[in-house]
N, C-alpha and C positions, 0 to 999 in steps of 0.2 A: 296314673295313680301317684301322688305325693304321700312321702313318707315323713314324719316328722325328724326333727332332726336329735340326736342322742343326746339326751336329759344326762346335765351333769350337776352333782351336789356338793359341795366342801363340808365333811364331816371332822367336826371339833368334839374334842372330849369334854365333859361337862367343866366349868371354872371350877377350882379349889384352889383356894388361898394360900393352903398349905404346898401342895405340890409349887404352886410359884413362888414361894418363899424358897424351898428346897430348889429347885433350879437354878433361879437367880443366888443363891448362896452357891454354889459349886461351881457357876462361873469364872470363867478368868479379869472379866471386866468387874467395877463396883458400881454395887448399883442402893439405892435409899429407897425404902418404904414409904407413900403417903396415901392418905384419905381425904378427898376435898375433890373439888369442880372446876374446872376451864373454862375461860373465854378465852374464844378464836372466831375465826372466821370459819362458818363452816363450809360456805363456798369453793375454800382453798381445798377439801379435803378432795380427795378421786371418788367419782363416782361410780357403781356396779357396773364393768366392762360390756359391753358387748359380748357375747359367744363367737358371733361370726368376723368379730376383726382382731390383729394380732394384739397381741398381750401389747403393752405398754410399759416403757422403761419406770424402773422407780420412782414414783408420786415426788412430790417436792417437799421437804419438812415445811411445815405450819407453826409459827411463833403462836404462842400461849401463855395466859397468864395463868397460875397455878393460885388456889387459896383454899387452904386446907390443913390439916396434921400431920409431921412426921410421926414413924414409930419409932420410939427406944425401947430399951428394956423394959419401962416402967409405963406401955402404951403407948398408945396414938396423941401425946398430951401437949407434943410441942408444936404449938403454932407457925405455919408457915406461908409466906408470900413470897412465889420465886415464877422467874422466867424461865420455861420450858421447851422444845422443839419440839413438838410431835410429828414422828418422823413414821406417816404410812406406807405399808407395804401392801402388797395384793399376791393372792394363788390364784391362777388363774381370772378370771372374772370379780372374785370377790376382795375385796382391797379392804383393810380397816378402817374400823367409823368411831363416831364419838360423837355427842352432841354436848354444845358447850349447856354448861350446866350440873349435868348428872351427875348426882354424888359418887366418885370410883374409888376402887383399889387401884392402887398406882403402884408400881416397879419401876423406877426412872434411873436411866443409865450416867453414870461419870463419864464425861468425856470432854477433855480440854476445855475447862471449866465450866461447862455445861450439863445441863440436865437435859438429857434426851428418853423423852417416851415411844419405846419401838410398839404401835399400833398397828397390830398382824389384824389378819383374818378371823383367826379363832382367837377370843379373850385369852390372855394368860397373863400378859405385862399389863394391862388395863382389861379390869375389871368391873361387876358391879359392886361397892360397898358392904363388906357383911356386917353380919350384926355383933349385937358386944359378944356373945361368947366367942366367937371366931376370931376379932380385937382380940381379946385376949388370949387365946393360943397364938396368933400372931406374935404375942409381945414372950411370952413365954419360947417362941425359937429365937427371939433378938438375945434373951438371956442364957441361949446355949441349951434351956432345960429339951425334954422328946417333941418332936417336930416330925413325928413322921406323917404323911400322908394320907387320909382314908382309903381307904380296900375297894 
């Protein structure tokens, strides 16, 4: 008798913008707010692992061309075209994705004058795009004013 093998699932909390705004703001690193699309290779990204073979060291970062909006205080208004790293990682089997194109919420890290999108598993630094009332609570925590999270 074969028995199948133990179903295993990666559970992610649903995206909120807000909560990822509030993380990336209490961080120790600095990180910019955008709205806008990628083109990369999607080729280069890892593809869903295997169950039955060992995990795999960290994906290789994936150069990206970014075009889209930062946020300031005063919204998503300023126009932007920049070189990014999308640098995927994987929990077990599941490794972050993206396809170039789709309009996202983006959290992009400072780092030795780069911009690095860390692309997990579960959405949080890269998301999908919300709508304007959400833009504009976005822009409302750039200005300091209540940012807190939904319940």
């Amino acid at each position: 008798m074969l028995a199948a093998p133990p179903a295993a699932a990666l559970s992610c909390l649903v995206p909120d913008p807000i909560r990822s705004f509030a993380e990336i703001h209490a961080a120790p690193e600095s990180y910019r707010a955008y709205i806008g699309s990628f083109a990369f290779d999607a080729d280069k990204l890892p593809p869903m692992q295997d169950l039955s073979q060992p995990v795999t060291a960290t994906p290789n970062p994936v150069p990206a061309e970014f075009t889209g909006h930062q946020l300031g205080p005063t919204g998503f208004d300023t126009p932007v075209e920049a070189a990014m790293l999308l640098q995927p990682s994987c929990a077990g089997p599941w490794c972050g994705s993206l396809s170039p194109g789709d309009e996202v919420l983006v959290f992009a890290r400072e780092e030795d004058d780069r911009l690095i999108v860390d692309l997990e598993p579960c959405p949080g630094k890269v998301q999908a795009a919300p709508d304007a009332a959400m833009r504009e609570r976005l822009a409302a925590c750039m200005r300091g004013e209540d940012c807190a999270p939904a319940e």
